[in-house]
DODREN-432847 format. One record per residue (C-alpha): x, y, z. Coordinates in steps of 0.001 Angstrom, whole numbers, padded with zeros to 6 digits. Example, Ala and Ser with C-alpha at 12.3 -4.5 7.8 and 13.67 -1.06 7.14 Angstrom:
BEGIN
{{012300 -004500 007800}}
{{013670 -001060 007140}}
# end
This chain:
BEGIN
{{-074607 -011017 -087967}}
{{-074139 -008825 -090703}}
{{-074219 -009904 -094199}}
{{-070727 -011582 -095738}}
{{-069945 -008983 -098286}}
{{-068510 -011410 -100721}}
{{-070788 -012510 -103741}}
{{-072871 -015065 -103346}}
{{-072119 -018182 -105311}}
{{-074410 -020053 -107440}}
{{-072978 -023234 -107048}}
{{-071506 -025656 -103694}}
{{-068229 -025945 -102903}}
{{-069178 -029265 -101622}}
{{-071408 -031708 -103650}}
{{-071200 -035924 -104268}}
{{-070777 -035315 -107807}}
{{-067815 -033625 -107618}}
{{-065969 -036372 -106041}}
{{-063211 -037006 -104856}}
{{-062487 -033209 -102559}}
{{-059057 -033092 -102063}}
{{-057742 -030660 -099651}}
{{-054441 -030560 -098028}}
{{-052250 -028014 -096212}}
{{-050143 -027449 -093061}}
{{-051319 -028413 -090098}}
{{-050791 -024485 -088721}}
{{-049448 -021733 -090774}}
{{-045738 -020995 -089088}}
{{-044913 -017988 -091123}}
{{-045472 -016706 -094560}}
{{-042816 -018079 -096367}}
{{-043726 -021754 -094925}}
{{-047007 -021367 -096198}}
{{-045827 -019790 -099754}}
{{-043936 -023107 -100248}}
{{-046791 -025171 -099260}}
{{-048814 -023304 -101667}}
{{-046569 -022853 -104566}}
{{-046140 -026922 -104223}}
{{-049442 -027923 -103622}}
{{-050809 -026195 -106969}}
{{-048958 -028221 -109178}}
{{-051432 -031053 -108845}}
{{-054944 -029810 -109850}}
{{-056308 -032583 -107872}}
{{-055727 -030302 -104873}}
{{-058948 -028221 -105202}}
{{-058276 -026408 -100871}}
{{-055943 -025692 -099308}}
{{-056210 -026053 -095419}}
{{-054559 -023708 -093027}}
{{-054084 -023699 -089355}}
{{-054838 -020558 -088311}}
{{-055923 -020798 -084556}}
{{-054693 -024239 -082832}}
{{-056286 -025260 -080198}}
{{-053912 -027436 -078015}}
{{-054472 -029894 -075175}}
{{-051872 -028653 -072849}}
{{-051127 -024855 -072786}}
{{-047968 -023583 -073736}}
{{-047795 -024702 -076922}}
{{-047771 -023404 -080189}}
{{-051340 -022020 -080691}}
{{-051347 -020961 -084109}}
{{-050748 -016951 -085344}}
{{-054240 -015565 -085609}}
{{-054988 -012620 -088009}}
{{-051294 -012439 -089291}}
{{-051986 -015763 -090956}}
{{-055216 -014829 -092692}}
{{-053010 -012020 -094154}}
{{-050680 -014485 -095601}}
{{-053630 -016704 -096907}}
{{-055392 -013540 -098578}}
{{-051888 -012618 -100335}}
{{-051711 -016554 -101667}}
{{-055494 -015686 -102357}}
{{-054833 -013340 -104290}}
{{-051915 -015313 -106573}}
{{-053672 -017995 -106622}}
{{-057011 -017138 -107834}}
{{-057890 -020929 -109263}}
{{-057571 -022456 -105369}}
{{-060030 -022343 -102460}}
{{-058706 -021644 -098688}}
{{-060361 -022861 -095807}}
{{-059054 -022691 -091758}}
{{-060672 -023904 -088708}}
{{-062644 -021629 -086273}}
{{-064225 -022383 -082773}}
{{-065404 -018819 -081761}}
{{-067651 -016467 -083725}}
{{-064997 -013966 -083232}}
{{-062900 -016169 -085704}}
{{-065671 -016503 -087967}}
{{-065730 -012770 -088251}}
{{-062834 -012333 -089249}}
{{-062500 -015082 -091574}}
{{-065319 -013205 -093036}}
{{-063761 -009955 -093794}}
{{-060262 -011939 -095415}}
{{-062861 -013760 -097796}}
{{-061926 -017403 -096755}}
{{-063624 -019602 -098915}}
{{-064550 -022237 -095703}}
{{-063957 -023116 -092468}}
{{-064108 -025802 -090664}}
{{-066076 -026341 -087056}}
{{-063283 -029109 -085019}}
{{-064241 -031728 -082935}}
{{-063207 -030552 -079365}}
{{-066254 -027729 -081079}}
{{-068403 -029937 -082548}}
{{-068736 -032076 -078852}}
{{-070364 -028765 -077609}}
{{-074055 -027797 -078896}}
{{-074044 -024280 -077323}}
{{-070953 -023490 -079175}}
{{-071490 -024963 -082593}}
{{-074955 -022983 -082262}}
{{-072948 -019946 -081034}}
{{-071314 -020856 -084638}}
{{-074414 -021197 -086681}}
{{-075193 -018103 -085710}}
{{-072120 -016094 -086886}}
{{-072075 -017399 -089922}}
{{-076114 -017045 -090932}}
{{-076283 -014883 -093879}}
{{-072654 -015708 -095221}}
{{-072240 -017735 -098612}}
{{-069022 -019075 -097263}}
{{-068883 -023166 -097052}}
{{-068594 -024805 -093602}}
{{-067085 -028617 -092796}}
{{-068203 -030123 -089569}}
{{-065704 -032791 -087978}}
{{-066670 -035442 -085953}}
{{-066782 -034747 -081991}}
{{-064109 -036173 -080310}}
{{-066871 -039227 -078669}}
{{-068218 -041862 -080333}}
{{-071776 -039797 -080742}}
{{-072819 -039737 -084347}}
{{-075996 -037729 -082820}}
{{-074085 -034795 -082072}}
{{-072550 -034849 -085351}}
{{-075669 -035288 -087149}}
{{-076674 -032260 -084575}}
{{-074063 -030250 -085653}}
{{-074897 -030379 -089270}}
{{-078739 -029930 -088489}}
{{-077913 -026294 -086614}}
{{-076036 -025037 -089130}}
{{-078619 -026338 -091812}}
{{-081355 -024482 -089544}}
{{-079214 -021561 -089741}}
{{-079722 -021439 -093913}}
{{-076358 -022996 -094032}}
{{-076525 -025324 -096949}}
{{-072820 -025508 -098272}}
{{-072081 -028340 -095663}}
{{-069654 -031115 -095669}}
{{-068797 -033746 -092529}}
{{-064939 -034403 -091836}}
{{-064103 -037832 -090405}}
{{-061133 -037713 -088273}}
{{-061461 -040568 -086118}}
{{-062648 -040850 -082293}}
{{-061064 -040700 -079185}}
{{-061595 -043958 -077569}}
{{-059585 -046339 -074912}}
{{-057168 -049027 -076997}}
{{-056756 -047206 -079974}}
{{-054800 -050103 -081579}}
{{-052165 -048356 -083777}}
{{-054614 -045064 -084367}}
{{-053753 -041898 -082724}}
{{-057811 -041666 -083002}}
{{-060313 -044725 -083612}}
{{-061345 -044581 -087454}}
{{-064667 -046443 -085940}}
{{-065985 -046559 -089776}}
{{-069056 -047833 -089096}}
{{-070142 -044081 -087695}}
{{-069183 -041802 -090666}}
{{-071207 -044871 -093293}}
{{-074367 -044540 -090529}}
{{-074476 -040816 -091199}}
{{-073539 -041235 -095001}}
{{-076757 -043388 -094949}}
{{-078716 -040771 -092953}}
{{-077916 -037933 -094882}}
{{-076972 -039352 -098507}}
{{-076574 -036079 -100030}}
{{-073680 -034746 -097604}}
{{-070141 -034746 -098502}}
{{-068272 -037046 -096178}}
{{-064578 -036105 -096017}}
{{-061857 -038183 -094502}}
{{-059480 -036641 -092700}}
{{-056579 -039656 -092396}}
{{-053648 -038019 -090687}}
{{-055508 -037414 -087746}}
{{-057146 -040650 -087719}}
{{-053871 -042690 -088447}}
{{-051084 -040017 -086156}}
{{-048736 -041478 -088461}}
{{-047629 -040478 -091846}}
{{-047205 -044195 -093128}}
{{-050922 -044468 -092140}}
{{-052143 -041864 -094371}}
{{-052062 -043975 -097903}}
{{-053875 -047113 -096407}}
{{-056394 -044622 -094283}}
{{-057408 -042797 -097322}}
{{-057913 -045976 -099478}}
{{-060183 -047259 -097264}}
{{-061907 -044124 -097191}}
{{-062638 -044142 -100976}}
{{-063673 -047840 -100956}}
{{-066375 -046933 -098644}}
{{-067273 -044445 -100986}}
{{-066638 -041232 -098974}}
{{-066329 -037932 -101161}}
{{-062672 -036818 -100266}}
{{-059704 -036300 -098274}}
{{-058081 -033483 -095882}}
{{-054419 -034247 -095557}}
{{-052187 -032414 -093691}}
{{-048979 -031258 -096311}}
{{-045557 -029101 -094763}}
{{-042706 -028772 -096841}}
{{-040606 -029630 -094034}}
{{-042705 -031849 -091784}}
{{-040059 -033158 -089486}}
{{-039643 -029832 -087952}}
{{-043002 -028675 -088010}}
{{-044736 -026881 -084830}}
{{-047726 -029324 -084552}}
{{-048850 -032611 -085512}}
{{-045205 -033467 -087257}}
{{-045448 -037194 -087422}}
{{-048696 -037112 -089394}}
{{-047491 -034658 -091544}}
{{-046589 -035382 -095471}}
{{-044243 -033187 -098106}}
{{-046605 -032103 -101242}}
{{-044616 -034985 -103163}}
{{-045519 -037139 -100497}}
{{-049393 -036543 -100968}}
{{-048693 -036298 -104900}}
{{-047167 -039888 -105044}}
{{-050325 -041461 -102653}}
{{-052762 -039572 -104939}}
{{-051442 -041714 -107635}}
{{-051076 -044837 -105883}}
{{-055156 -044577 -104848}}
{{-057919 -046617 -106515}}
{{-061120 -045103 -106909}}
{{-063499 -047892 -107670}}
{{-067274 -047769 -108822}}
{{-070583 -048187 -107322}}
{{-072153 -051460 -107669}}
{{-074763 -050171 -110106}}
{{-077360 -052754 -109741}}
{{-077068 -052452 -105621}}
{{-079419 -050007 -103430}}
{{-077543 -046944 -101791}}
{{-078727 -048192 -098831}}
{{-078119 -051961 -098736}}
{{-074818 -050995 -100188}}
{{-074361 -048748 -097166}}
{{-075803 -051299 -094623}}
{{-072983 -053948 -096444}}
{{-070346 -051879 -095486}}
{{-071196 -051466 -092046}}
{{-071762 -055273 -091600}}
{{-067984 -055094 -093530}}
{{-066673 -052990 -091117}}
{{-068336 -054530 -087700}}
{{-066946 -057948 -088810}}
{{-063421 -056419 -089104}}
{{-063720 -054954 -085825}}
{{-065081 -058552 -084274}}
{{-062005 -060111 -085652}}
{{-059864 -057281 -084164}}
{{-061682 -057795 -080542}}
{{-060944 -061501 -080944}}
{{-057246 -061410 -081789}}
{{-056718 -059467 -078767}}
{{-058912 -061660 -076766}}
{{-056853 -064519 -077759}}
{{-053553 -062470 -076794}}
{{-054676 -061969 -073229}}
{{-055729 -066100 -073507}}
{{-052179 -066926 -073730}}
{{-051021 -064471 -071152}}
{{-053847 -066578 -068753}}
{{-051720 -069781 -069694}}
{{-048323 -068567 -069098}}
{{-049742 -067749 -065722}}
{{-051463 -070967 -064994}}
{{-048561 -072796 -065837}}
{{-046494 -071064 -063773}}
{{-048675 -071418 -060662}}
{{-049502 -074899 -061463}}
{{-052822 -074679 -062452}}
{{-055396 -076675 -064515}}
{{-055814 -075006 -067962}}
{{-059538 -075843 -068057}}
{{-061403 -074796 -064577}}
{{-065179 -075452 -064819}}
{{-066793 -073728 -062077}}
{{-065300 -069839 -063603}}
{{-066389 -071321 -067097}}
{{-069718 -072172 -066255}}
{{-070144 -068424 -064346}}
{{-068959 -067060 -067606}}
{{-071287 -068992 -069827}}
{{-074147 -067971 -067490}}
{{-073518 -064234 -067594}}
{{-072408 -064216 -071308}}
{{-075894 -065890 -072397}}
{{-077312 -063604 -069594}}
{{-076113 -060193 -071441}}
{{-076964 -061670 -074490}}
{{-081134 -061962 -073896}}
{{-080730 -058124 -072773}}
{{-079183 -057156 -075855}}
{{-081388 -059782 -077490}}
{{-079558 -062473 -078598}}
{{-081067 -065922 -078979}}
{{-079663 -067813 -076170}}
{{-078770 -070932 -078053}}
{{-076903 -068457 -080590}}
{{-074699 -067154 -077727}}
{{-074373 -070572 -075772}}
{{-072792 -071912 -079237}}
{{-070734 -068872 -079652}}
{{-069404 -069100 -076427}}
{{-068513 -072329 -076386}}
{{-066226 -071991 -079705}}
{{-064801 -068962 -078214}}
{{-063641 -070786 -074807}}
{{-062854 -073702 -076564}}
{{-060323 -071563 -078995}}
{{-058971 -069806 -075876}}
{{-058098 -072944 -073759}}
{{-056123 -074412 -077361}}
{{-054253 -070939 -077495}}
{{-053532 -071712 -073556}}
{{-051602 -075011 -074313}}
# end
């Protein structure tokens, strides 16, 4: 790797104190003038300290739109160079990309989550950029794994990478609910707790899918205390190339930056109860969420019942189902009396929601 001829800096593009990152930005640079009226927009509001760029898109299915390579870092070192006062950052997943982000100066880059899921490539990564000043986000892999996450962030930190944020874009899980990806909060505050010093970004139109998600997403983001947002900004996101119902209008993000709350620490609490309170906060939402849906498929069970004549309450399937619930529960150690009373006020809830 040979050494990123751009001065080093002597201070982090990423750090807790200077909270809260905002970065926004097309989802994929279509052509230059698209991205000079991103730009031009987006650097009215000196909240916006990046601008993200898609530069290489990696898509599910081939055949579409894959993003515009080494043209596009042209464009971005152009708005580089008018915009001195703004960072740029784009995504890379080869060390070819990281390369060449390299020689156009890009201020960071970003490792995505179908990378991050892969070791050998994120250390293929590491390795390009060892001996570069340039600042590098790690999203969360695509699975529920918070170890390769935290194993992302370790290579590159073994690499003498130490400009590192984590992006939190949700999970890919089955029965999203309303999410294009699983928020699954409870991961991104276990690694916030692991590694209090790193930046935690949220990335909410990726999480939510849905630009009328992206407000609510990123306010629960700063309540929990995470250090920033990516949101994806096109000046005309109905007809963008990729990702256009996610996508907001630089008013758009302007209006939900003012709308946002950023509240305080509780002074007087531990980091780390305060962390461990969240994630109890965020496990009993997700209880209550598994329970609601339980009590949906409850009622379907009636309808059915009633229509084949059958008694609501049936004893012998109740009393398997107490036996294997109280069963799981002494693997996973649970006291048994605890899950016998649970159990019970669960069924008996289900069988009321039945008539």
């Amino acid at each position: 790797m040979q050494q990123n001829n751009t001065s080093k800096r002597l201070d982090k593009l990423f750090t807790i104190s200077n909270k809260p990152i905002i970065i926004a930005g097309p989802c994929s640079i279509e052509n230059r003038l698209q991205l000079e009226t991103a730009v031009e927009a987006l650097c009215n509001d000196r909240r916006v300290k990046m601008i993200r760029c898609g530069v290489w898109k990696p898509r599910t299915h081939p055949g579409g739109f894959e993003g515009l390579g080494e043209a596009a870092l042209e464009w971005i070192a152009e708005a580089k160079e008018r915009h001195a006062d703004l960072l740029f950052c784009c995504e890379v997943a080869k060390p070819e990309h990281v390369e060449t982000c390299l020689r156009h100066r890009l201020d960071a880059v970003w490792i995505g989550a179908r990378t991050s899921v892969n070791p050998f490539l994120v250390g293929e990564l590491a390795s390009a950029l060892q001996g570069s000043s340039i600042a590098v986000m790690v999203k969360n892999p695509i699975t529920p794994d918070i170890e390769l996450w935290s194993g992302a962030i370790e290579r590159l930190r073994n690499a003498s990478i130490d400009d590192i944020a984590a992006i939190h874009r949700g999970f890919s899980t089955y029965n999203n609910y309303s999410y294009r990806n699983n928020p699954l909060w409870d991961i991104p505050i276990e690694l916030k707790r692991r590694m209090p010093e790193l930046p935690i970004i949220c990335d909410p139109s990726h999480i939510g899918g849905r630009r009328d998600l992206v407000e609510s997403l990123s306010q629960t983001a700063l309540d929990l205390h995470l250090d920033g947002l990516m949101i994806e900004c096109h000046p005309d996101p109905d007809n963008a190339l990729t990702d256009s119902r996610q996508q907001i209008t630089p008013n758009e993000l302007f209006s939900i930056l003012d709308n946002l709350k950023i509240r305080s620490h509780e002074e007087s609490v531990p980091d780390e109860l305060l962390l461990l309170r969240q994630q109890l906060d965020i496990i009993d939402s997700e209880l209550l969420k598994l329970l609601s849906h339980r009590m949906d498929i409850s009622k379907k069970i009636g309808e059915l019942k009633k229509d084949n004549n059958m008694p609501i309450f049936q004893p012998l399937r109740w009393q398997q189902v107490l036996e294997r619930q109280i069963a799981t529960g002494k693997t996973l150690g649970l006291d048994e009396q605890f899950v016998d009373e649970l159990s019970k006020r669960i069924h008996s809830e289900s069988l009321r929601m039945q008539e």
